[in-house]
C-alpha positions as CSV (number, residue, x, y, z in Angstrom):
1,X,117.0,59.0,164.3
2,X,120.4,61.4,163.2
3,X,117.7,63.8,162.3
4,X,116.2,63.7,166.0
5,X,119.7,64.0,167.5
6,X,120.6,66.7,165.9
7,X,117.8,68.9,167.0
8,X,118.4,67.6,170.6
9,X,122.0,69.0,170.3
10,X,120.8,72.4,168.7
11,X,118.1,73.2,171.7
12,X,121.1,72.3,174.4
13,X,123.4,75.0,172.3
14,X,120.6,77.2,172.6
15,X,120.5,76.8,176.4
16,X,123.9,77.6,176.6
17,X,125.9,80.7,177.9
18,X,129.8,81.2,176.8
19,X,132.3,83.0,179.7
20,X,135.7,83.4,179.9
21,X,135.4,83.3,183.5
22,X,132.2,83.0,185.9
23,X,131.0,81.8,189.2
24,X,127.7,80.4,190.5
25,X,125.9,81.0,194.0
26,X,123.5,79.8,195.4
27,X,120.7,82.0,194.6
28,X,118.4,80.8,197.8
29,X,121.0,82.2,200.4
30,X,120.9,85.7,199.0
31,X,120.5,88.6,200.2
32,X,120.7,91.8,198.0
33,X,122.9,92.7,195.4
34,X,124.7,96.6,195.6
35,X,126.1,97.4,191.7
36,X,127.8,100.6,191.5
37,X,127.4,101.7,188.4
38,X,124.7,101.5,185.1
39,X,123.1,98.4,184.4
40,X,120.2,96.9,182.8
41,X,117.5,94.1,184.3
42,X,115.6,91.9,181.7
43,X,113.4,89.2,182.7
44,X,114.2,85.6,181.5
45,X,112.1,82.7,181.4
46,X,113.4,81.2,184.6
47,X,114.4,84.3,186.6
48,X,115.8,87.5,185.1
49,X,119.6,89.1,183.9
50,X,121.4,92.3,184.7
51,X,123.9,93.4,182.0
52,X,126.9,96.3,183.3
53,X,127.0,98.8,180.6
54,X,129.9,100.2,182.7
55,X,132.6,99.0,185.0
56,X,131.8,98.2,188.7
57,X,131.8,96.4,192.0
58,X,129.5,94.2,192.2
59,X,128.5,93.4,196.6
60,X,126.1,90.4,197.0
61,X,124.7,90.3,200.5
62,X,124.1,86.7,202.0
63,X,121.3,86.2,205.0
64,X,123.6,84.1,206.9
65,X,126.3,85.3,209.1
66,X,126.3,88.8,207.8
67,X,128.7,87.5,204.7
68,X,129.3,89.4,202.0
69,X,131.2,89.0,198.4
70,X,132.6,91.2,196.2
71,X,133.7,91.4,192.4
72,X,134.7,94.2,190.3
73,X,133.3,93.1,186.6
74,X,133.6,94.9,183.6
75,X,131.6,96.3,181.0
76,X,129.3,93.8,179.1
77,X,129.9,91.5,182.3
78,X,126.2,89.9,183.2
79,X,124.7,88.7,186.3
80,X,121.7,86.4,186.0
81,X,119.3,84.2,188.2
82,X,118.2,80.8,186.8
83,X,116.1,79.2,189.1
84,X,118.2,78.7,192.5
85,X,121.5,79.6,191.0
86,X,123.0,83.0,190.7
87,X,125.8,82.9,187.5
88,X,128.2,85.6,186.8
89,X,129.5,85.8,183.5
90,X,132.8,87.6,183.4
91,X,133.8,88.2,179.1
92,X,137.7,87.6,180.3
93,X,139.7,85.7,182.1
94,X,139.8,85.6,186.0
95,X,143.2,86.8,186.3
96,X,142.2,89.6,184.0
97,X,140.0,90.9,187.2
98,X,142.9,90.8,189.4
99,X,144.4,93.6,187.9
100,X,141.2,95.8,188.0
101,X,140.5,95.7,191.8
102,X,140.8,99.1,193.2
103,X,142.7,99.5,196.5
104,X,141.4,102.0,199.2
105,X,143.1,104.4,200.7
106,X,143.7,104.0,204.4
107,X,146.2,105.7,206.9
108,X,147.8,103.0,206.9
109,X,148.5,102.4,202.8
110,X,149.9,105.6,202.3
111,X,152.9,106.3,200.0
112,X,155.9,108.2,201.2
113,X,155.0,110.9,200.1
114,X,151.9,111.2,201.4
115,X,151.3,112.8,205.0
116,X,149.1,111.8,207.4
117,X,147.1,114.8,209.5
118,X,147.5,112.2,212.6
119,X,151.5,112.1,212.6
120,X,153.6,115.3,213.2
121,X,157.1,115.7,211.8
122,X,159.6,115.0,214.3
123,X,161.1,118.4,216.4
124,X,164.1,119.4,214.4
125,X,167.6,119.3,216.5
126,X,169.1,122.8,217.9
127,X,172.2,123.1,219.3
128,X,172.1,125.7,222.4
C-alpha cells in the first residue's frame, strides 16, 4: 500500500510545472497571441508550449469586447495551453517584471530636454 502511494505521488510531481511567478487564462476566450521576439512551439500531450529564447512582449487578444493583455516576459519564460487553460510561467518574481516594462515615448512623456516639433520657443523680449 506505501509502495502504491509512492508512485501516485511521483506521477503528480511529474505533472507538475515550477514558476516564480505565473498567470492562467482562460484559454477558450482567446483570441491570438502577438510575441515580439524568437520563440519556439512544441506540441504537448494536451495542447502545445512556446518557450522565449529572447526577451519580449507578449499581447494576447481576447474575442470579447476587443480586450487585450500584455506582459513583457523574459528569456526562458514559457507560454503553454493545457486543455482550456492558457499558463504563463514567468522564471522570477512578479515584481521582477515591473521593472522591465518599457515606456513609450509620447509628446506628452518627454523629458526637458527634449523638444517637441509641435511647440515653438516663446518670442524673445526686445526693448524698442
Amino acid at each position: 500500500m506505501a509502495e502504491q502511494n509512492n508512485n501516485e505521488n511521483a506521477v503528480e510531481n511529474q505533472n507538475q510545472t515550477e514558476a516564480a511567478s505565473g498567470i492562467i487564462i482562460n484559454a477558450s476566450q482567446m483570441q491570438s497571441i502577438d510575441i515580439s521576439e524568437r520563440f519556439t512551439r512544441s506540441k504537448t500531450a494536451t495542447g502545445w508550449r512556446v518557450e522565449l529564447e529572447a526577451s519580449a512582449r507578449v499581447t494576447i487578444n481576447f474575442m470579447t469586447s476587443m480586450r487585450k493583455f500584455e506582459v513583457v516576459l523574459m528569456e526562458g519564460d514559457s507560454i503553454e495551453r493545457d486543455g482550456e487553460d492558457l499558463i504563463v510561467f514567468r522564471n522570477k518574481p512578479a515584481d521582477e517584471y515591473r521593472s522591465q516594462r518599457s515606456v513609450s515615448k509620447s509628446p506628452l512623456a518627454r523629458t526637458s530636454g527634449e523638444r517637441s516639433p509641435l511647440i515653438s520657443d516663446p518670442p524673445e523680449e526686445s526693448t524698442i
